[in-house]
C-alpha positions in Angstrom: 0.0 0.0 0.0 1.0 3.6 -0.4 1.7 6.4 2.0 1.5 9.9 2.1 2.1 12.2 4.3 0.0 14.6 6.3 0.3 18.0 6.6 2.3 18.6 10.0 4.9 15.6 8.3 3.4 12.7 10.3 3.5 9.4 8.3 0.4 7.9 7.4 -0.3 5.2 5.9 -3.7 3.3 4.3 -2.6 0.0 5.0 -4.9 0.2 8.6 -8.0 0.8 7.0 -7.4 -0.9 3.7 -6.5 -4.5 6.1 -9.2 -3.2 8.4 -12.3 -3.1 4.6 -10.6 -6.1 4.1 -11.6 -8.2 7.3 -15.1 -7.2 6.9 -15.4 -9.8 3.2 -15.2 -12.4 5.4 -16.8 -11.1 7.8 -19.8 -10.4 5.9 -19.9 -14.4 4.6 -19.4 -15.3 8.0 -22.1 -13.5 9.1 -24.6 -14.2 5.7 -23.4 -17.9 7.3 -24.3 -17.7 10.5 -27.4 -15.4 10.0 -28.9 -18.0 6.9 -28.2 -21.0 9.4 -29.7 -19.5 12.4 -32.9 -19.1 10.9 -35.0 -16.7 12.4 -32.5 -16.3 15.1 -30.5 -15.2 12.9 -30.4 -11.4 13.6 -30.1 -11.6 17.1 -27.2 -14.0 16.6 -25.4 -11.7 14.5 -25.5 -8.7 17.2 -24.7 -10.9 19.5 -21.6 -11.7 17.4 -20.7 -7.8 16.3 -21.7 -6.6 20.0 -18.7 -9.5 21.6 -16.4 -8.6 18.9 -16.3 -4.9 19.1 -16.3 -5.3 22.9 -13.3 -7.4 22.4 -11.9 -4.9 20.6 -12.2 -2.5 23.7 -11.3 -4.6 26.3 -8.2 -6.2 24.8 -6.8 -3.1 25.1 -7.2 -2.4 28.9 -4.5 -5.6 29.8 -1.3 -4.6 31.3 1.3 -2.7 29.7 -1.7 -2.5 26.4 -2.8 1.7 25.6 -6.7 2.0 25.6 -8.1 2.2 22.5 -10.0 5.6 23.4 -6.3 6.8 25.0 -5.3 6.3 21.8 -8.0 7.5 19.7 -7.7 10.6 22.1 -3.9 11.1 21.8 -4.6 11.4 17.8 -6.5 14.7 18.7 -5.8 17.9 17.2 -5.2 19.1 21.3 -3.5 16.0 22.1 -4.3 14.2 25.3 -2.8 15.4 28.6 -1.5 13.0 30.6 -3.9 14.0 33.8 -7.0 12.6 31.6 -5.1 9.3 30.3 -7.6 8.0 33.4 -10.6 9.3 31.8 -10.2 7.7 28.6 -9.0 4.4 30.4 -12.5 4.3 32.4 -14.3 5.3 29.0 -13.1 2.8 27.2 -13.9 0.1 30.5 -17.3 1.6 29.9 -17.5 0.8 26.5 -16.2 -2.6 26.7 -19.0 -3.7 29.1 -21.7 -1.6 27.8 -21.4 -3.6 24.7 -20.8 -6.6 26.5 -24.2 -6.2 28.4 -26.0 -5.7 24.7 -24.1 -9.2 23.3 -25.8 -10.5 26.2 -29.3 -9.0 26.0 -28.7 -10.3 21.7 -28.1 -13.7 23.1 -31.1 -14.0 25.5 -33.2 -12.4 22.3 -31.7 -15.8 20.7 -33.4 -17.7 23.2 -36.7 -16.2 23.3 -36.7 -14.6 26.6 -36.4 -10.8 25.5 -37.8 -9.7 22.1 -35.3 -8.5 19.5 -36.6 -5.3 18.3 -37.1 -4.0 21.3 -33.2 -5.0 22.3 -32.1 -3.4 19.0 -34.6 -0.2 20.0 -32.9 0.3 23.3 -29.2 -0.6 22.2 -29.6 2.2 19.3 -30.7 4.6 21.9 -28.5 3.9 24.8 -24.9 4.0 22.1 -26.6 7.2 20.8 -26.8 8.3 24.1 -23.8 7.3 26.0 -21.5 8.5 22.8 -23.5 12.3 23.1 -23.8 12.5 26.5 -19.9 11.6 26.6 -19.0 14.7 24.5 -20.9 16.8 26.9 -19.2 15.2 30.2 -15.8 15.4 28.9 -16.5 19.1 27.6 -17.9 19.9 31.3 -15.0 17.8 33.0 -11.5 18.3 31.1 -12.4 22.2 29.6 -8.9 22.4 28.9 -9.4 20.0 25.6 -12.4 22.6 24.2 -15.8 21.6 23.3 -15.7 18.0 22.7 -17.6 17.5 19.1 -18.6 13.6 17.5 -16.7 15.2 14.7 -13.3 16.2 16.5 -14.0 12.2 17.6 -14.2 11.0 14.6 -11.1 12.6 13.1 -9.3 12.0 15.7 -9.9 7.9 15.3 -9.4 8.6 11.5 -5.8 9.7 12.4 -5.2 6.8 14.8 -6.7 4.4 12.2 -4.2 5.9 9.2 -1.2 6.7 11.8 2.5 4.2 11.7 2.8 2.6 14.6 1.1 1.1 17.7 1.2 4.2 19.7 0.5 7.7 18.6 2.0 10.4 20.5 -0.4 13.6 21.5 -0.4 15.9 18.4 
């Protein structure tokens, strides 16, 4: 894959995302897979699935000697990441991590008939919608020092930890 190079001279590179659009073809069949084999459980098997993964993701990150993934999301910020809130992104991430572990489990009892699926879908869409906004206005309130905390200024700043060499991005 090519790099290029981004406007303060950082190296950047393609290769993260590119492997990253690549994992989700298999991903996709696995799913199609799973989904066509579960039948009508199908749906609720595949969040289940997404929900464990992604709060893999998350947690895998929060093991010794390991930098959160929101730490370094965060440190990819056009303000950088102070060390003083390295704690708050560590707890955020935590968060996530069982947020979306409590959601693979609500998917899997959907699987068994004992809660129903849209309305475990309903409530997951509006509790991630909610904890993600609510977020930016906490961290806003508690760490004014970083500015107004914006889903876009989030979303850049995992765009630059996503294309960024290395495993550990220094503050910007």
């Amino acid at each position: 894959m090519s790099a290029r190079r981004g406007s303060a001279g950082d190296g950047l590179s393609w290769t993260g995302p590119a492997i990253w659009a690549l994992a989700i073809v298999p991903e996709l069949a696995f799913g199609a897979l799973a989904f066509w084999i579960a039948g009508r459980h199908g749906p609720a098997l595949l969040a289940a699935a997404i929900n464990l993964v992604v709060c893999l993701r998350f947690a895998m990150t929060l093991r010794p000697g390991q930098v959160p993934l929101i730490t370094r999301y965060a440190r990819c910020d056009r303000l950088g990441l102070p060390p003083e809130c390295e704690g708050y992104t560590r707890g955020l991430t935590s968060a996530w991590a069982w947020l979306l572990a409590g959601f693979a489990l609500l998917h899997a009892l959907a699987m068994a008939d004992l809660w129903p699926m849209a309305a475990v879908g309903r409530w997951q869409a509006i509790a991630f919608t909610g904890f993600f906004l609510g977020e930016h206005l906490f961290r806003s309130w508690r760490m004014p020092q970083l500015g107004i905390a914006t889903p876009w200024r989030t979303f850049q700043a995992i765009w630059r930890a996503s294309t960024r060499r290395g495993e550990a991005p220094h503050a910007a």
